[in-house]
Structures are given as structure tokens and as C-alpha cells.
C-alpha positions in Angstrom: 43.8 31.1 73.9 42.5 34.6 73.3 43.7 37.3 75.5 41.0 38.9 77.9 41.8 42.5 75.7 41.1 40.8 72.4 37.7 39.3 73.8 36.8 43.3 75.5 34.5 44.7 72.9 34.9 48.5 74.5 38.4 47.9 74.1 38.8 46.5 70.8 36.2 48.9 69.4 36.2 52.0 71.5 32.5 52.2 71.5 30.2 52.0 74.9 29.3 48.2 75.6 25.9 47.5 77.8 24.6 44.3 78.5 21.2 45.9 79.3 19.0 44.2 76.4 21.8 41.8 75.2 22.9 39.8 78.4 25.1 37.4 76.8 26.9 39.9 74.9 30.1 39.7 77.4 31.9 36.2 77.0 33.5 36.7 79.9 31.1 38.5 82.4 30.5 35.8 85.1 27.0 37.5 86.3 25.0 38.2 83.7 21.9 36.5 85.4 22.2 38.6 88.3 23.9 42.3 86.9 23.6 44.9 83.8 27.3 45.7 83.2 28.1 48.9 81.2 31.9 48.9 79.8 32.9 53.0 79.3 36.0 53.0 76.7 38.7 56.0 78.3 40.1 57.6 75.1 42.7 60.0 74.8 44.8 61.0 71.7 42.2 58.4 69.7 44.3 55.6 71.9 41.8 53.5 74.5 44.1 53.6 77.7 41.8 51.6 79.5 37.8 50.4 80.5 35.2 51.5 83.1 32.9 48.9 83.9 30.3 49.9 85.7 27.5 47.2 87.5 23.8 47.5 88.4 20.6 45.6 89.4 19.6 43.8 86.6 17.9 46.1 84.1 14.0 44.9 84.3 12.1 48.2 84.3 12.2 51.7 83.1 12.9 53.2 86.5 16.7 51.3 86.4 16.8 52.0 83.2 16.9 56.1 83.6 18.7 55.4 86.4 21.5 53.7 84.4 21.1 56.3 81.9 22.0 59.1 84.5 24.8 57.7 85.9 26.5 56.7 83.0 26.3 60.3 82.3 27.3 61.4 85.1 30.3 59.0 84.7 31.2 60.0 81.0 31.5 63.8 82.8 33.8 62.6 85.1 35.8 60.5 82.8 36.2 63.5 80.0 37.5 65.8 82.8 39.5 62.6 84.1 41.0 62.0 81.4 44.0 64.5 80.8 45.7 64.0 84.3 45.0 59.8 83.6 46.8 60.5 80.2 49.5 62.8 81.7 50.3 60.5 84.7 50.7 57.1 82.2 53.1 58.4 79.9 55.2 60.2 82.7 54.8 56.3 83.9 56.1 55.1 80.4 58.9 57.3 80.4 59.8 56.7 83.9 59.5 53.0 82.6 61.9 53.2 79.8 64.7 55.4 81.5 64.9 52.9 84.3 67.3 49.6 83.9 64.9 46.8 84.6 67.5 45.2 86.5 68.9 47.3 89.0 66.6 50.2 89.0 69.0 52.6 88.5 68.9 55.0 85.5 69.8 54.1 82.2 71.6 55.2 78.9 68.4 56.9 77.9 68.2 58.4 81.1 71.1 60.4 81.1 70.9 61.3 76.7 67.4 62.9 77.7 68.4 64.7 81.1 72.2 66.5 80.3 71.6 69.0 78.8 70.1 70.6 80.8 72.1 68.9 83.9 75.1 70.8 82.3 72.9 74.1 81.9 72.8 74.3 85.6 76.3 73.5 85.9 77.3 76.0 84.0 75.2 78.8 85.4 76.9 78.1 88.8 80.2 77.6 87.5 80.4 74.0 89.1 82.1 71.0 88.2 81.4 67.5 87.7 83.3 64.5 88.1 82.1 61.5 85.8 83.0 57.8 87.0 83.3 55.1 84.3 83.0 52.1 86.7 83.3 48.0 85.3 83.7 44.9 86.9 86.5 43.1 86.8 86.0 39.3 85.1 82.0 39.9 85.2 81.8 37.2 82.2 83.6 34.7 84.6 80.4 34.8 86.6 78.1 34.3 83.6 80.1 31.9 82.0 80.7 29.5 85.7 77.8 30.5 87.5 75.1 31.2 85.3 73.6 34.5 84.4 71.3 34.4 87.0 73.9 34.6 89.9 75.4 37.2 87.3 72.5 39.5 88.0 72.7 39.2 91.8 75.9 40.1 91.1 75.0 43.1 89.7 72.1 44.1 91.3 74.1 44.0 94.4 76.7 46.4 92.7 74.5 48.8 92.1 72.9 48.2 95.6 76.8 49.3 97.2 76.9 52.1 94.3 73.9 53.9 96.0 74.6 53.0 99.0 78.5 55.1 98.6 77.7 58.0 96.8 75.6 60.8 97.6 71.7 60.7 96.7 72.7 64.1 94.7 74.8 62.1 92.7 73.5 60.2 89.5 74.2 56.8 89.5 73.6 54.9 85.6 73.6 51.4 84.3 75.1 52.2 81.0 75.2 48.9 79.7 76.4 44.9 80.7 78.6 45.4 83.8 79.5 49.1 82.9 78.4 52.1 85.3 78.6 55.6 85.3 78.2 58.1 88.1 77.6 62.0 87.7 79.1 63.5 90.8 77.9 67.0 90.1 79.2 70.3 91.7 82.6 68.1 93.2 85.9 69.1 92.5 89.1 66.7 91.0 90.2 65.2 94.9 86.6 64.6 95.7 86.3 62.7 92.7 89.1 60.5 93.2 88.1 60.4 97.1 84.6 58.8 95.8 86.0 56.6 93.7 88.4 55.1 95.9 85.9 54.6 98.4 83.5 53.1 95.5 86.3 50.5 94.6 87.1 49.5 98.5 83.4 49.1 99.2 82.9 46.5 96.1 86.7 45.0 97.5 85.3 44.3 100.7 82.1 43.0 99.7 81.1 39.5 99.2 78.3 39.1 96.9 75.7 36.0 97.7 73.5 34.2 95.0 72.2 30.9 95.0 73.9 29.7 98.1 77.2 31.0 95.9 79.6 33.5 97.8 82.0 36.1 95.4 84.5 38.6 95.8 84.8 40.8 92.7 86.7 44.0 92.2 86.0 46.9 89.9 88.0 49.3 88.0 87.5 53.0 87.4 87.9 55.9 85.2 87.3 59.2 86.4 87.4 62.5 84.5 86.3 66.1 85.4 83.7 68.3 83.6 84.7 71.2 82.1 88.2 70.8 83.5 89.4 67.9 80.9 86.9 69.3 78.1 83.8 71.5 77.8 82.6 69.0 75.4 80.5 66.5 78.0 80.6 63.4 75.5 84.1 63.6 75.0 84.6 63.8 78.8 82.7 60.4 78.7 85.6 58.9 76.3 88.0 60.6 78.6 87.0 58.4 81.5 86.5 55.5 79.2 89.9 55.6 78.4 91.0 55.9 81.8 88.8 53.0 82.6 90.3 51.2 80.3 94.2 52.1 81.4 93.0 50.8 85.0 92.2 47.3 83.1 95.6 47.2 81.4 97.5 48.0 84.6 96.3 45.4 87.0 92.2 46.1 87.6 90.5 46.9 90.5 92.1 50.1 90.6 91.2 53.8 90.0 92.8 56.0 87.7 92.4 59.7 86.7 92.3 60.6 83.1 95.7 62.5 81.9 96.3 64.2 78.5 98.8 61.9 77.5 96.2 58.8 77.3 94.5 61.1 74.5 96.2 60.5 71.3 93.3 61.3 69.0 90.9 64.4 68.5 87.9 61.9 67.6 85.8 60.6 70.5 
């Protein structure tokens, strides 16, 4: 079947579509016995973002005819002064859109490439620090693999639910991928850090996670670093709390574990 955009002449074309003088001329119009319908095209950057349809009486004299003529102008004005803050609004919509995990909500990946630098900008400025969280679940594929992923994303959607729900709304909280967060804990110092993440891990202990008449207990582990402390190099204080994410896996999970120099045996991150 042919989608409803397809059949939308104004749309497909970009030109202004009237039924006044060709009544059949919309497929899909269900009144065009009773109604004139005039479809405006909204253009901006040569893209059609959308159609104005406007309706009237039945076009059967010259009075409705001028009429119609004056307020379709009247309407284009509008529309061309319209149009920029239309234009502005959808695309801070699309971005919005595609820095934003579809799961959980939270920010994502793309979210935090297009916003640090000048997140660090303002750290540095105030001479701040920032403590970076490199948060997994333990087993997550367990879930998946017994339950099913859709009790696998309750799972997670819950965990980001507790992840809000424990750190401060100053804080950034990221999806960066599968069962992997990361936090941004900005203008916090190394104990705070640890104090937050210790609180993060006991809130996910204690919680038991519901899907699907299904109840869970999951852990998570954590690797936590501190901007500029570790490294003024923000990326490679990522891999720093990577790595210590990854020495709270080997040691036992659902634990968390500061980043030392000594896990760092490489000057490639």
C-alpha cells in the first residue's frame, strides 16, 4: 500500500495543491463534495518539513473565490515568517532525538562526543574536578540469554531508573553502550567519587528488578577515575576507569574500585 506522504501531492512536489476547480484531485480527501481544501507546502533549506491544509465552503462563486485567495495569502505571510523558528525547533528536536538512548532516555555516546568539550572548558576555568564512573552489570547476558531480551531491557531501564534516581541531577548520567554506563560527576573531589559510587553499587544490590512476572537481583561493578587528577587528557581518563572497571570484574564483581597507576602498563589508550 502507498504511504499517505507518497499519495500528498504538496508534499511530494512542493508546489501549492487546491481542489478549487479539480475536486477529485486529492485521493484521499474524504469531503470533496462538501469542502475546497488548499494544501500550503512549508519549505525550508529546499526540504518540505511539513503541509498546511487549509478547508472552506465549497468554492461556487467568485466572492469565495477572492475570499480564498486572501487568506491563503494571508497564510503564506504567516508561514514564511513561521518558518525559521518551525525549522529551528525540529532540528534541535532531531538532535535531541539522536543524543538520547531510545531505551532508557538517558544520554548517549553521541551525547557526551558533542557536549565535553566544552563541559571540560568550564571545568577548567573553575579549576574543578570531575569524577568519571564506568558502571556494567554483572552477568547482563545471563538475562538475555534465560529470560529473553525483553526482560533484559526492563532490566536496564530499571538501572538507569536507580542511576538517576542516586546521583545528583547535576551529574551526567550516559548509556554508553549494551549494559555499560558512565556518569560525569562534575566539580566532586576523589572521596566523593568513591562515596557515589558505593552508594550506586548498594542501591542496584538491594534492588530487585521486575519483568514479566520475573523477579532479579543483579550487581554491578565500577570503575571510577578523577579528571585532571589521573590525566588532563579526558579520553584517556575514560580508559583509566575502563580499566578499573575491568579489575573490579576480575576480582570478584559487584564491587568498586579506584583507578591506580600501577593498572596502567601502556601509554596508548
Amino acid at each position: 500500500m502507498m504511504s499517505s506522504s507518497r499519495l500528498c501531492r504538496a508534499k511530494r512536489t512542493g508546489e501549492v495543491i487546491s481542489s478549487s476547480g479539480y475536486p477529485g484531485i486529492c485521493p484521499v480527501f474524504p469531503m470533496a463534495d462538501a469542502m475546497t481544501h488548499t494544501c500550503v507546502p512549508m519549505i525550508a533549506s529546499g526540504k518540505v518539513l511539513g503541509v498546511v491544509q487549509f478547508l472552506s465552503l465549497f468554492i461556487d462563486s467568485p466572492e469565495r473565490v477572492e475570499a480564498l485567495r486572501v487568506t491563503l495569502h494571508q497564510a503564506g505571510q504567516y508561514l514564511q515568517e513561521a518558518l525559521p523558528v518551525l525549522h529551528a525547533k525540529r532540528l534541535a528536536s532531531n538532535l535531541q532525538e539522536i543524543t538520547r538512548d531510545s531505551l532508557t532516555g538517558l544520554a548517549n555516546r553521541r551525547f557526551l562526543e558533542n557536549n565535553i568539550n566544552p563541559l571540560i572548558a568550564g571545568l577548567n576555568r573553575r579549576q574543578s574536578k570531575m569524577g568519571i564512573l564506568m558502571c556494567d552489570m554483572d552477568f547482563f547476558k545471563k538475562v538475555n540469554d534465560k529470560h529473553g531480551h525483553d526482560v533484559g531491557d526492563q532490566v536496564l531501564k530499571t538501572l538507569a531508573m536507580i542511576m538517576q534516581n542516586n546521583v545528583r541531577a547535576s551529574y551526567i548520567t550516559i548509556r554508553y553502550g549494551g549494559e555499560e554506563f558512565f556518569i560525569l560527576l562534575t566539580d566532586c573531589d576523589a572521596d566523593k567519587v568513591m562515596e557515589v559510587a558505593e552508594e550506586l553499587r548498594f542501591a542496584v544490590e538491594e534492588q530487585v528488578f521486575r519483568a514479566e512476572n520475573i523477579s532479579l537481583q543483579k550487581t554491578i561493578s565500577i570503575g571510577d577515575s578523577l579528571y585532571p587528577d589521573d590525566t588532563d587528557a579526558f579520553w584517556k581518563c575514560v580508559k583509566f576507569a575502563d580499566i578499573a572497571l575491568y579489575h573490579a570484574k576480575d576480582t570478584g564483581r559487584n564491587k568498586a574500585i579506584r583507578f591506580e597507576p600501577e593498572m596502567w602498563q601502556s601509554d596508548r589508550y
